[in-house]
N, C-alpha and C positions, 0 to 999 in steps of 0.2 A: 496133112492138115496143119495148118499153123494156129495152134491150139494157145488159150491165153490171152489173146485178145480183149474179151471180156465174156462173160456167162452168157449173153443174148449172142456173140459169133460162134459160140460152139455150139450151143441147142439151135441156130437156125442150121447150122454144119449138117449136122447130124441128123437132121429134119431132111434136108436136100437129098442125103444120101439114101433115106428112106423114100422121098419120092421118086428117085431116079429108080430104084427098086419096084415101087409100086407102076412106072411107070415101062418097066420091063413087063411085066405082070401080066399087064393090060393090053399090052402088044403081043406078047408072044401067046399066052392062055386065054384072053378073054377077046385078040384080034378086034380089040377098039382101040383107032387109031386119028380119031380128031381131041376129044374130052381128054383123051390121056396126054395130048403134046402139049396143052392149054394148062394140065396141071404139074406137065414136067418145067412149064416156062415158066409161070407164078412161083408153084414152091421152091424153085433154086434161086430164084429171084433175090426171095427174101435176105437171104445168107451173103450174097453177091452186095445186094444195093449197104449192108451190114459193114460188110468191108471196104466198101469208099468210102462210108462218113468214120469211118477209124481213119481214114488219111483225106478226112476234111480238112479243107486251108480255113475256115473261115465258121462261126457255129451256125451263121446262116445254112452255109454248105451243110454241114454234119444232122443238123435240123432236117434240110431241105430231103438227105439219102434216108436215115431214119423214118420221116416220113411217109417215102414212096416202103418205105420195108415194110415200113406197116400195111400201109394200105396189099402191097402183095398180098400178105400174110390174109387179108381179106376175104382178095381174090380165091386165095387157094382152099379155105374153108368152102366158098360157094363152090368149085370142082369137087371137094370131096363129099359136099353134100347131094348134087345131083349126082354123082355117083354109084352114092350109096341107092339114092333114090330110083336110081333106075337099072338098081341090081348088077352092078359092074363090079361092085365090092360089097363084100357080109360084111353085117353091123360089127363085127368083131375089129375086125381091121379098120375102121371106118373111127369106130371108139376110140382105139389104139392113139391114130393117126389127130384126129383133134383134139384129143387134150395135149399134147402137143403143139398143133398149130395154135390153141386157147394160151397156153402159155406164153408164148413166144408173141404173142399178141398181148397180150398183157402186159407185158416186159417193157416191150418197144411202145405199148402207149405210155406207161411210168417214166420214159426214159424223155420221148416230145413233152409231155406236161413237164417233169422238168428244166428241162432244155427252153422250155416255150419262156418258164416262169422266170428262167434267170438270162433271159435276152433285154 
C-alpha cells in the first residue's frame, strides 16, 4: 500500500480491502454473484479514482477524479444497503461497513467543496 498520500487514500485503501473481503463473502458463503461484483467494482473504485486526482495535471483534473470518488463512494452505500436489505449481510457488518463508507464520503465532499471554492 503506498500509505501517506493523504487520510481520504488510506481509509478509501483500507475500505477496498474490506470490500474485496466482503466481496469473497458473498461468493463463496452466501453464493451471490451479481450484487456482490456491483459492490466489489464501486467500492475499489473509490480508492483507485483517489489516486489519479493525487497525480492530477490540472485542479480541473483532481476535481474532476475526486468527484467521480465520491459519487462511487455513493454507489457503494446503495450496494450495501440493498444488501443489507435483502439479507445478504447482518446489520452488524452492514453498520461496520457504512460508517466507513459515511466517512469517506464526507471527506471527499469537504475536500470538492473546497476544491470547488478555490477554482
Amino acid at each position: 500500500m503506498e500509505k501517506g498520500k493523504s487520510l481520504v487514500y488510506d481509509k478509501a485503501y483500507l475500505f477496498a480491502i474490506r470490500i474485496v473481503k466482503a466481496f469473497q463473502f458473498l461468493q463463496n458463503d452466501k453464493r451471490e454473484f451479481i450484487l456482490s461484483k456491483q459492490l466489489l467494482r464501486s467500492g475499489t473504485s473509490i480508492g483507485a479514482n483517489i489516486a489519479e486526482a493525487n497525480g492530477a495535471i490540472s485542479q480541473n483534473d483532481f476535481s474532476a477524479k475526486m468527484s467521480i470518488a465520491y459519487k462511487e463512494c455513493l454507489e457503494t452505500k446503495y450496494w450495501l444497503n440493498l444488501l443489507k436489505d435483502t439479507g445478504y449481510i447482518d446489520i452488524k457488518i452492514f453498520e461496520s461497513m457504512i460508517v466507513d463508507a459515511e466517512e469517506i464520503s464526507k471527506m471527499l465532499f469537504a475536500i470538492l467543496k473546497t476544491t470547488r471554492i478555490n477554482q
